[in-house]
C-alpha positions in Angstrom: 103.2 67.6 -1.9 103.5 71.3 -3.0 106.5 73.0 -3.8 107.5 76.0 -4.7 110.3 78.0 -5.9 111.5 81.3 -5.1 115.3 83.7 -5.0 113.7 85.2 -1.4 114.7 83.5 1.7 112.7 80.5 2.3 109.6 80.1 4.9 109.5 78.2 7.9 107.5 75.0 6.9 103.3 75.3 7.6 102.8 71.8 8.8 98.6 70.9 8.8 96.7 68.1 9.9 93.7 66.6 9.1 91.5 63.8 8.9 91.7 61.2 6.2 88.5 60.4 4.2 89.3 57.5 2.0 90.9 55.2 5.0 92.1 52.9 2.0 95.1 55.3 1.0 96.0 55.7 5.2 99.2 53.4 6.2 98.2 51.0 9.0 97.2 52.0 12.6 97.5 56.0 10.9 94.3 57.8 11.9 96.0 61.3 9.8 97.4 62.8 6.8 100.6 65.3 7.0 100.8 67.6 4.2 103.9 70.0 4.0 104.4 73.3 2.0 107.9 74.8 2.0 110.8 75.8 -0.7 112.3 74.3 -2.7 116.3 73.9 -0.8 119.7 73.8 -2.1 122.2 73.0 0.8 123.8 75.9 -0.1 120.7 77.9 0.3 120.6 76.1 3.6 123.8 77.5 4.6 124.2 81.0 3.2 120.4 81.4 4.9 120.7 79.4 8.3 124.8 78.9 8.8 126.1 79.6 11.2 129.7 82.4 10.6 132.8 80.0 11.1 135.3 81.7 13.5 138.5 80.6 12.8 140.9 80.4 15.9 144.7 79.3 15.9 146.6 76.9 16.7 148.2 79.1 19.5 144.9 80.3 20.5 143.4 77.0 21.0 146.4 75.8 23.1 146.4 78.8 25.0 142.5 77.7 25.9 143.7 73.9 26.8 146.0 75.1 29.0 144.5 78.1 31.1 143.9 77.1 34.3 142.6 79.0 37.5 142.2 77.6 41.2 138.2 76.8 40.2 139.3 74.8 37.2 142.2 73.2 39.3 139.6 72.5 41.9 137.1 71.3 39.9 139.7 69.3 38.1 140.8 67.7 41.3 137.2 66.8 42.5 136.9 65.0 39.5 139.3 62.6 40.1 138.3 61.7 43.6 134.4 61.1 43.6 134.5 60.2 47.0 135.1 63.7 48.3 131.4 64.9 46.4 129.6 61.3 47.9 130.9 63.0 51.4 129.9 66.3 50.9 126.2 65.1 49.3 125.4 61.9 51.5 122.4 61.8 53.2 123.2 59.9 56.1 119.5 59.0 57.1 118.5 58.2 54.0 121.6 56.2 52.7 123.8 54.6 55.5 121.3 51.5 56.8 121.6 50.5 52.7 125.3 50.9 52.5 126.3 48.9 55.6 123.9 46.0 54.9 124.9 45.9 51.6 129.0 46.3 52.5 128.8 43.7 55.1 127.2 41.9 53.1 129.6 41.7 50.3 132.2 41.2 52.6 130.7 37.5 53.2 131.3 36.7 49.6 134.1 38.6 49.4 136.0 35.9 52.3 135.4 33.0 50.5 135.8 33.8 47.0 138.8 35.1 48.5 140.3 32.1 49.4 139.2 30.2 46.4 140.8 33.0 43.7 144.0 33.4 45.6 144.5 29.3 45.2 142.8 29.6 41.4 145.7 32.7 40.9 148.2 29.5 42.0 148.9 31.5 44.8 148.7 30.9 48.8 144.7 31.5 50.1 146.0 34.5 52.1 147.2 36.5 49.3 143.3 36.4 47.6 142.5 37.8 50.7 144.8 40.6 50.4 143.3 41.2 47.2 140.3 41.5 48.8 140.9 44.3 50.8 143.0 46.6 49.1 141.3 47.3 46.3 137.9 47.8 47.9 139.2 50.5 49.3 141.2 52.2 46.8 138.1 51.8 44.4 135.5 53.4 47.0 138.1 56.8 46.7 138.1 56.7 43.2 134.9 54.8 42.0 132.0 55.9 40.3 129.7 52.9 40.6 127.5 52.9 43.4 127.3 48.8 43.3 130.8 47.8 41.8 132.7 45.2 44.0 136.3 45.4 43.0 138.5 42.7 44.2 139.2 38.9 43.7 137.9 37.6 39.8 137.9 33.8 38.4 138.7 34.9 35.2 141.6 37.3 36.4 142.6 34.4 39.1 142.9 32.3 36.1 145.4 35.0 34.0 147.5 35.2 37.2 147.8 31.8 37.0 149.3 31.4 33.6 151.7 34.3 34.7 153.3 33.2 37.5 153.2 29.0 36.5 154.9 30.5 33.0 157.7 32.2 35.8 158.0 29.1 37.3 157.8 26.7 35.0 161.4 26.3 34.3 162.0 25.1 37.7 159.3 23.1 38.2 159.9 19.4 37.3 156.2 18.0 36.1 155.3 20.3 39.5 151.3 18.9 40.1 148.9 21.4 39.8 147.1 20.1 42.5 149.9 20.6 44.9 151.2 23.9 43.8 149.6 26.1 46.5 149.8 23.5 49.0 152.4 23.2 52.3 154.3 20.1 50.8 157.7 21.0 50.5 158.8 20.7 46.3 161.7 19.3 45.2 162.6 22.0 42.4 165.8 22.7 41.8 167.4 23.1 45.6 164.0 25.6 45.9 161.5 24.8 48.8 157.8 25.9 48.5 158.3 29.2 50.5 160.7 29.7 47.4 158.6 28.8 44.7 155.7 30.8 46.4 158.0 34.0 46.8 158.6 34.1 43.3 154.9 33.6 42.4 153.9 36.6 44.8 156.3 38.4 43.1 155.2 37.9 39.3 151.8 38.6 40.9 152.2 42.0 42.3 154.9 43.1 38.9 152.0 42.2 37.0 149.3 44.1 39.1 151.5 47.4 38.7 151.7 46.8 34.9 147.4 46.7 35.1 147.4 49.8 37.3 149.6 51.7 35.2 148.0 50.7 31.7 144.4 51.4 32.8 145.4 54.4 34.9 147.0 55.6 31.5 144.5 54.6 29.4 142.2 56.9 32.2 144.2 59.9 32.1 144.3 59.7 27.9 140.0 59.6 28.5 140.2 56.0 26.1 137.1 54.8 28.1 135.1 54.6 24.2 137.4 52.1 23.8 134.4 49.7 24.8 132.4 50.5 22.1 134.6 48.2 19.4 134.0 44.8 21.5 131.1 43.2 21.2 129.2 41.5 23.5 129.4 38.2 21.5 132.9 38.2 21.7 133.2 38.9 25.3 130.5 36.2 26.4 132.5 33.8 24.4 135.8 34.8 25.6 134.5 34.7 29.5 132.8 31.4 28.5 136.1 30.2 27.0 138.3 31.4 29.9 135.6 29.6 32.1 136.4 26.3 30.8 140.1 26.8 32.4 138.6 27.8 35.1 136.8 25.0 36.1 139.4 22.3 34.4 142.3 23.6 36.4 140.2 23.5 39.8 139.1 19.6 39.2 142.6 17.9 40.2 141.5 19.3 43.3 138.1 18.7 44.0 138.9 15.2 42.9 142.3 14.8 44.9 144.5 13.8 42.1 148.0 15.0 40.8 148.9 16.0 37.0 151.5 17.5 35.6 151.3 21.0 34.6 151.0 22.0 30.8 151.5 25.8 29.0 150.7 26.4 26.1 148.6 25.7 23.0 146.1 22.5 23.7 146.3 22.4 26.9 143.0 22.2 28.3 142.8 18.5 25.9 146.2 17.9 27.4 144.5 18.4 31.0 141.9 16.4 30.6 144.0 13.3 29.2 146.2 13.4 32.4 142.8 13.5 34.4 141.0 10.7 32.7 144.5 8.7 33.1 144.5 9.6 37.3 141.3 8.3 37.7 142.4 5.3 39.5 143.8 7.5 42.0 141.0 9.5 43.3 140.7 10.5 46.9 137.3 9.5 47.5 136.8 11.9 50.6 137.9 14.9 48.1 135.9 13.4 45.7 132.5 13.4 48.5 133.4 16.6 49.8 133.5 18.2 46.3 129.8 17.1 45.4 128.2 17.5 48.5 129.5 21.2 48.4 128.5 21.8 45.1 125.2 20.4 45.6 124.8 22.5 48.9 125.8 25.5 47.0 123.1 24.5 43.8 120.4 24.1 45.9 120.8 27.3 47.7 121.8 29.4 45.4 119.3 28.2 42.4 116.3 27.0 44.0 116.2 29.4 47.6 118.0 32.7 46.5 117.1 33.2 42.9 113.5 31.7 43.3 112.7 33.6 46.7 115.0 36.7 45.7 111.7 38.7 45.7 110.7 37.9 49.2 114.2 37.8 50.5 115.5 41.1 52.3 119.4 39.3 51.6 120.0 35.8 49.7 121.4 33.6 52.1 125.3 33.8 52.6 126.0 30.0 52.2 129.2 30.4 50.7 130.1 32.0 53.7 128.0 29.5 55.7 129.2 26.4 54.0 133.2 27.2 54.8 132.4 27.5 58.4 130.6 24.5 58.4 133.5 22.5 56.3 136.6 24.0 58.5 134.2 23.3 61.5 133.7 19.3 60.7 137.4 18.8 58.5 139.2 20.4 61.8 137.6 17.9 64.5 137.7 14.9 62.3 141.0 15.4 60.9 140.3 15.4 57.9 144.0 16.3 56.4 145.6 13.1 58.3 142.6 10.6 58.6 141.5 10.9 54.6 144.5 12.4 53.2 142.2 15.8 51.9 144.7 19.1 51.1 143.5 21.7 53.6 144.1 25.9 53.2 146.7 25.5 55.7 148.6 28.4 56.8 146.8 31.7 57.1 149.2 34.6 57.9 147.5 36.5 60.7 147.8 41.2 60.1 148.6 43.1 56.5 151.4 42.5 54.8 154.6 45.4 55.1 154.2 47.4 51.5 157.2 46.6 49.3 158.0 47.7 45.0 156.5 45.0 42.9 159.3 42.8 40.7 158.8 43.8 37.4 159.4 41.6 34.2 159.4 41.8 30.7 158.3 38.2 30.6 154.8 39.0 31.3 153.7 42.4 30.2 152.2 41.8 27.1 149.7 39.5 28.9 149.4 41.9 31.6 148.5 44.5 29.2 145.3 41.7 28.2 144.9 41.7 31.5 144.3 44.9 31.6 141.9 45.0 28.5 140.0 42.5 30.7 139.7 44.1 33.6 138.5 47.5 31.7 136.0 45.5 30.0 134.4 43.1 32.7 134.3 46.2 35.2 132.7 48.3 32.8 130.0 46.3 31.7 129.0 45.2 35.0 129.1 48.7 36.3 127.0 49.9 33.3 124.2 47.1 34.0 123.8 48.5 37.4 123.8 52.3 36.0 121.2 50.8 33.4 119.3 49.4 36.1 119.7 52.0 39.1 119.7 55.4 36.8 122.5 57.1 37.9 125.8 58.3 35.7 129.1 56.3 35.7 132.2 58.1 33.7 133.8 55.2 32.0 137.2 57.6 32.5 137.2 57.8 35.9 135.9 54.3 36.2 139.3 53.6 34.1 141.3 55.7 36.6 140.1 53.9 39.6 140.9 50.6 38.3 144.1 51.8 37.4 145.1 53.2 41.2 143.2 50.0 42.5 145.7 47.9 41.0 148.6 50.0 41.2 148.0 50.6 44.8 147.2 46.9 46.0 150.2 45.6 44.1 152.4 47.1 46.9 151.1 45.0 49.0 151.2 41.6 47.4 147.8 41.3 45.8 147.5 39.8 42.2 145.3 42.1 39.6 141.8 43.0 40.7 138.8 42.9 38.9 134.6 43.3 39.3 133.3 40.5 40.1 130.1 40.1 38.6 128.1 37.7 41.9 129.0 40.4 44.6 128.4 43.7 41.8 124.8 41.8 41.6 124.6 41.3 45.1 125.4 44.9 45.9 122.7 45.7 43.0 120.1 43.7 44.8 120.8 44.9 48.3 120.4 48.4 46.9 124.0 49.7 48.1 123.4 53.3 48.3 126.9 54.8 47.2 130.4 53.6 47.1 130.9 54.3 51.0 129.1 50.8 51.1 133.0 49.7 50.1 134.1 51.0 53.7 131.9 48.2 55.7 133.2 45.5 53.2 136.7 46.8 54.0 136.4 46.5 57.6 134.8 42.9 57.7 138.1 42.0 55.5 140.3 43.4 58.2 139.0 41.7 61.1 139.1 38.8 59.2 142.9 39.7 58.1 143.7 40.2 61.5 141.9 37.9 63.7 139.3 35.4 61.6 141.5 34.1 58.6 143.7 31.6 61.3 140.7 29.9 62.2 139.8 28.8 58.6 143.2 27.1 58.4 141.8 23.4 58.2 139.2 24.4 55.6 139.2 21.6 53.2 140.1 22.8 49.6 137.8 20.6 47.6 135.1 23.3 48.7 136.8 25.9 47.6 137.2 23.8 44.1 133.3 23.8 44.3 132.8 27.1 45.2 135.2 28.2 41.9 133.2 25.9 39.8 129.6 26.8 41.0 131.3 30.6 40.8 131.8 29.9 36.9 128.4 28.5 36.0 126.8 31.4 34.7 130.0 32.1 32.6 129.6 28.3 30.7 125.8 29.0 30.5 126.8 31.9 27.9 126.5 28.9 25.3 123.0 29.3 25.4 123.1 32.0 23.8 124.2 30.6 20.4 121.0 30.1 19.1 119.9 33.7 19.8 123.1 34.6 18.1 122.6 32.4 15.1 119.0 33.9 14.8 119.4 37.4 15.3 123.1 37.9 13.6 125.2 35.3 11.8 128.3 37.5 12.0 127.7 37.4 16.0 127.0 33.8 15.8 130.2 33.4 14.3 132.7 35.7 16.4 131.3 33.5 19.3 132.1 30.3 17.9 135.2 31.3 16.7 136.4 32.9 20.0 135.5 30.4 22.2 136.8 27.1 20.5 140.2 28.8 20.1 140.1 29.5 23.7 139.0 26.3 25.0 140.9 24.0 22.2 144.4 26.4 21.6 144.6 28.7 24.8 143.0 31.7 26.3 145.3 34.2 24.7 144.3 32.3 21.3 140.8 33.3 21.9 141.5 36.8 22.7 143.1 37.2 18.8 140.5 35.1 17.0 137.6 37.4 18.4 139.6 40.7 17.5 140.4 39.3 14.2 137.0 37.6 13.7 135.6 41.0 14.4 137.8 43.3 12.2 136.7 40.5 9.3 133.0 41.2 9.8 133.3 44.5 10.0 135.4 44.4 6.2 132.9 41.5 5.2 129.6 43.4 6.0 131.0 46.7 4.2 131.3 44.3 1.1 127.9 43.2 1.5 126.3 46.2 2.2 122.4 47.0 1.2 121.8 48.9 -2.1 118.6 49.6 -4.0 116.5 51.7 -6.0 113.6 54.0 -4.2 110.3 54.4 -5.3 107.0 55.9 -4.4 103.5 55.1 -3.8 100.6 56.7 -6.1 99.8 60.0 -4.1 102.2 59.5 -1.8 105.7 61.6 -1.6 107.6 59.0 0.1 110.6 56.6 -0.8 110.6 53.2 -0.5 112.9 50.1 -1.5 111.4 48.9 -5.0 112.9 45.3 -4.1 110.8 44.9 -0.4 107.6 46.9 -1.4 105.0 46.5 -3.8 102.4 48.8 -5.4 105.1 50.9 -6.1 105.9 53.0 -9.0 109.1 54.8 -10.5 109.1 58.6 -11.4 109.3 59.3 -15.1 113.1 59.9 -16.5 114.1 59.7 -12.8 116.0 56.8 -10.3 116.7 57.2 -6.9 119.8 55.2 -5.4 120.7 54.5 -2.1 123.2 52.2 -0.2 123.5 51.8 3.3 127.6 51.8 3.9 130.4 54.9 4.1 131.8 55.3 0.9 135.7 55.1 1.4 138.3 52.8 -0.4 137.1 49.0 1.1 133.5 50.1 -0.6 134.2 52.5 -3.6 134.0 50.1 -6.1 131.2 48.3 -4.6 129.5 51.2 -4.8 129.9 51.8 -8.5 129.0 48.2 -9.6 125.9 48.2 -7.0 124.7 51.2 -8.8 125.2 50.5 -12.0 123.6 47.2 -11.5 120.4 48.6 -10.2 119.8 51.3 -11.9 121.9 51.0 -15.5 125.5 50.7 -16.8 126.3 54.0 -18.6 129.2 52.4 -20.8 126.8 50.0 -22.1 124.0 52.6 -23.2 127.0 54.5 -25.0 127.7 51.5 -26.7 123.9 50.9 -27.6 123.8 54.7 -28.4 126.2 53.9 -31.1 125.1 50.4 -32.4 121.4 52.3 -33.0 122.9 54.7 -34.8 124.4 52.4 -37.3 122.1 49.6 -37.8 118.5 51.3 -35.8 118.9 48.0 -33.0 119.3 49.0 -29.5 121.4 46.2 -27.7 119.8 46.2 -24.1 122.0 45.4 -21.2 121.2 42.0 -20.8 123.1 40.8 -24.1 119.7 40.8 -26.3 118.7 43.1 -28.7 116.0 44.8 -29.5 113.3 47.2 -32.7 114.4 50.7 -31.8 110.9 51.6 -33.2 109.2 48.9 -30.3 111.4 50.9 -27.3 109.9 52.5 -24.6 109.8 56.2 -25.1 110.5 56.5 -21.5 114.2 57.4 -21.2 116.9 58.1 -17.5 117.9 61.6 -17.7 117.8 61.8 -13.8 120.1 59.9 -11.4 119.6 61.0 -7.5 122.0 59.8 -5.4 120.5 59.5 -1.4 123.5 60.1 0.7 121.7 59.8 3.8 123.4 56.2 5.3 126.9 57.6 4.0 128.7 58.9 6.7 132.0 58.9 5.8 133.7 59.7 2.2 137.3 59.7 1.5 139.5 60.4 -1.5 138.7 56.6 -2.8 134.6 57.5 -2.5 135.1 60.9 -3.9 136.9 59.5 -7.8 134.1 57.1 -8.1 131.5 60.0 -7.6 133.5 62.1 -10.2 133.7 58.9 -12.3 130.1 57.6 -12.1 129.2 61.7 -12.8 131.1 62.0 -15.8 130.2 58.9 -17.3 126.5 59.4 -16.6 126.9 63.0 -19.0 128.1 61.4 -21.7 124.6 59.6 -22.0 123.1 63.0 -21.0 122.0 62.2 -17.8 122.4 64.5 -14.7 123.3 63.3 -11.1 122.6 64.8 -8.0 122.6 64.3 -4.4 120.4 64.5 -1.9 120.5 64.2 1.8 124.3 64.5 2.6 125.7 64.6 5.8 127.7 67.1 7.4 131.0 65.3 6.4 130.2 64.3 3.0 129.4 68.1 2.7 132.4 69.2 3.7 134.4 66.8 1.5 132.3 68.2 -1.4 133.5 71.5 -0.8 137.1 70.4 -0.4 137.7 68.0 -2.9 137.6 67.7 -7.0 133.8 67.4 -6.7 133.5 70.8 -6.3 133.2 71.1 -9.8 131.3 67.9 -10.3 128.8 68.7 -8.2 128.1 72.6 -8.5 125.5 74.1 -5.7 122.1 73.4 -7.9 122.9 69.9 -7.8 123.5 69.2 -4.1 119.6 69.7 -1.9 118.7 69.4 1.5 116.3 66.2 0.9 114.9 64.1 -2.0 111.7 66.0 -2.2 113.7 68.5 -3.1 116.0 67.0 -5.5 112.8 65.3 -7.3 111.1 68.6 -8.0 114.1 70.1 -9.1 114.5 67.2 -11.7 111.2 67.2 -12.8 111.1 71.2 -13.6 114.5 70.8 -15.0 115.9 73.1 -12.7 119.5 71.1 -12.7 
């Protein structure tokens, strides 16, 4: 590489090209050789050439700016928050409307009896998961942004419901069975009858809905839609997989027809499961046949016709819907519920119920504000797949608002919190649902079944909708298999998931939720401690940097050692940061000391402890310390000492530092801070090139 120096302003860089003869110097698969020719740069060269003039505007100015509004702003403004109006105004109704009601309707077959099986997995009646199936369909499709999103009933919000209105509850209920909760037994609970105890659950439902709507809706209007970015995807896999443990535990009492008492709290689950192995004696063996010949049904259908065929199949067959009708069909004309003794749905409130303001409670708002967290997150990542897939534009803000009007709107009318569920999102996906209008054809199948269907299904047996909940959940516990890729790929993954999901699973859901923040926050603090650092050299003939400890046939510049580490340096890191550097490339206290001994006694003492014939040292000798500040993103007062430390302590052994490849912040830090002095403008360049020519003219 040629460089040159000059006081005029510096040339555009004259890039050539050419062919390679000796192949033997060429990197692999590289059929050409770049060679660059430029001047030498300062960053302040940089910026007194190419910067642009700062224009400095008030405070009163720039609020004045927020603030201005005109009726195309306002208009605008209001657009934004109601996507529907612009699908309306753009559709193309040739093009798009066979896709959207296909795809509607056919949601709305999963919708029914997923339905049915959340509202009695929420420990509500069946009727109110259909409610929740309606409402928020069509709140979303005003105020959606995903063209495939299917907002409604969710096992793992079911499943938070639950633990919100049994913990309302549970100070009346006497060792209440959780297999009986949502049945049409009267309960003996305190002078309360089960139209009682189910009032009160309806009513912690819908108070915590309104707390979801409100906190996403605010979290909307506030634009904290990046708040996505600081979960992983380990720890939400585990914490789904963890929460689907519940799931399918708390539905097996019913599949299997048994009664056990009903447990809060930490160790739960284990507690579960001992009541269940103990109330094995008692099985109803017609639950028990029902429950596997569902699930089998379902398993075959699902797994070896709709995912193997999916390619060839213009719609996956709708046996969830299918298997219901067939169930209610043989449990109603064989009696089922006073032959065998198996729980049926029961009662199924014909029309939509009057609005009425939720109950609110202090008792429950810190996990509806989880609840909340989970809804953002669940939605959001499905309806980011689908963008993914489908390439079209979501805004994670107005997805937040939508969710937040969803909720807040359907808890009016009795629903519990709403959520995307991920097997109707993917079912929209695959029937290629046009745009959200495909949310108005769903809606109206959920009406007529609201208004005129649902009464039919009322001897459906529940140990199918157990299966269906169960089969619904599969995919959730099949997340463990991704452990291994975990374990492979990232440790720190590997052990947020582990972490996560046996406090969820072992303590309690809400358990989980804090070990995977606090797991993650640890990593985070743990990896900045263990951060990459290492000394760069070059290749013969080459002007390129490498790391000395992963390459070989490397060799280091003469009086001159390049440093780099790959973290921000700020207070967690500062000192890292000095004893990483002073480890790899020398410890200036100790060569003052050996400065000293040398001068007494002519024996250098080296930094390893030995010693060594002054007249047998190498006459190489550091004079140059370049500092590569290109991973360092961030700086702050801790990061900026250690620099001014490091700097001076380096002089006293006569050796300069300089930086090279700073970023924007660390730049503006630099001009701000007590470096200014440290680091004067001839000692700050654009890139390492430049910094190494400067050393080696001794232009520093």
């Amino acid at each position: 590489m040629a460089n040159k120096t000059s006081s005029d302003i510096p040339l555009p860089a004259v890039v050539s090209e050419k062919k390679m003869e000796d192949e033997e110097l060429l990197l692999v698969n590289s059929e050409k050789r770049i060679d660059v020719t430029r001047f030498l740069h300062t960053q302040k060269q940089i910026r007194d050439t190419y910067g642009k003039e700062k224009v400095i505007v008030s405070w009163k100015d720039r609020l004045r700016e927020k603030f201005k509004c005109s009726g195309t702003t306002c208009l605008r403004t209001f657009l934004s928050y109601i996507p529907f109006i612009n699908v309306i105004r753009t559709y193309k109704l040739r093009e798009y409307i066979l896709g959207d009601i296909l795809s509607g309707i056919t949601a709305a077959c999963l919708h029914f009896p997923q339905g049915l099986a959340f509202g009695i997995l929420a420990s509500l009646a069946p009727a109110f998961g259909l409610y929740t199936s309606f409402f928020p369909i069509v709140l979303y499709m005003f105020f959606g942004t995903s063209h495939h999103t299917s907002f409604g009933t969710n096992a793992v919000i079911a499943l938070f419901t639950a633990e919100i209105v049994e913990a309302q509850v549970s100070g009346l209920v006497r060792q209440t069975p959780v297999a009986n909760v949502t049945g049409n037994d009267t309960q003996t609970v305190e002078g309360l009858d089960d139209d009682a105890i189910m009032e009160m659950k309806v009513m912690a439902a819908s108070g915590a809905s309104l707390i979801v709507g409100i906190v996403l809706l605010v979290m909307g209007i506030l634009r904290l839609g990046f708040l996505t970015s600081y979960m992983s995807s380990s720890f939400i896999h585990a914490f789904v997989c963890a929460s689907a443990f519940h799931i399918a535990t708390s539905q097996i009492p019913k599949a299997l027809g048994i009664s056990i008492p009903l447990f809060t709290g930490p160790g739960k689950l284990v507690l579960s499961y001992i009541e269940i192995f103990k109330a094995i004696p008692n099985i109803n063996v017609a639950s028990l046949i029902i429950t596997i010949l569902s699930m089998a049904i379902l398993l075959l259908v699902k797994e070896c016709i709709n995912k193997r065929f999916k390619d060839k199949m213009k719609m996956p067959i709708p046996i969830d819907l299918i298997l219901i009708v067939i169930a209610t069909i043989i449990s109603h004309f064989a009696n089922f519920k006073d032959v065998f003794a198996v729980p049926v749905v029961g009662n199924i409130p014909s029309g939509i119920p009057a609005p009425r303001l939720p109950v609110l409670s202090s008792d429950y708002v810190g996990t509806a504000i989880i609840v909340a967290i989970l809804v953002f997150v669940l939605s959001i990542a499905m309806a980011r797949t689908c963008e993914l897939k489908h390439d079209y534009q979501i805004d994670d803000n107005q997805e937040l608002v939508a969710y937040g009007i969803s909720n807040l709107g359907s808890s009016f009318f009795q629903c519990f919190p709403s959520c995307t569920a991920p097997p109707r999102t993917m079912l929209l996906s695959l029937m290629d649902a046009k745009t959200t209008l495909n949310g108005l054809f769903s809606a109206v199948v959920m009406l007529l079944v609201l208004m005129v269907i649902g009464q039919l299904f009322e001897s459906l047996p529940l140990p199918v909708l157990s299966a269906m909940v169960i089969i619904a959940v599969k995919d959730l516990l099949l997340h463990v298999t991704e452990l291994p890729n975990f374990w492979r790929i990232n440790g720190y993954d590997f052990v947020i998931w582990m972490g996560t999901c046996l406090c969820g699973v072992f303590i309690d859901i809400p358990y989980g939720l804090y070990a995977g923040v606090g797991l993650g926050l640890l990593t985070i603090a743990v990896q900045s401690q263990r951060s990459a650092s290492y000394t760069l050299s070059t290749p013969k003939d080459e002007d390129i940097y490498l790391d000395s400890s992963m390459h070989r046939n490397l060799h280091q510049l003469p009086n001159i050692r390049i440093f780099r580490m790959e973290a921000s340096l700020y207070f967690a890191t500062s000192a890292i940061f000095k004893n990483k550097l002073y480890k790899e490339v020398c410890d200036p206290r100790q060569l003052a000391k050996s400065a000293e001994m040398e001068k007494k006694n002519g024996i250098e003492y080296t930094e390893n402890g030995g010693d060594e014939d002054v007249t047998k040292r190498p006459q190489q000798e550091l004079k140059y310390l370049v500092i590569d500040c290109s991973l360092v993103s961030y700086v702050d007062i801790n990061g900026m000492k250690v620099l001014a430390q490091i700097t001076k302590e380096f002089r006293k052994v006569n050796v300069t530092v300089v930086l090279a490849r700073c970023s924007r912040y660390m730049l503006k830090s630099l001009d701000t801070s007590i470096l200014s002095d440290v680091f004067t403008d001839n000692r700050v360049f654009l890139d390492l090139n430049d910094a190494i020519y400067a050393c080696k003219h001794s232009l520093v």
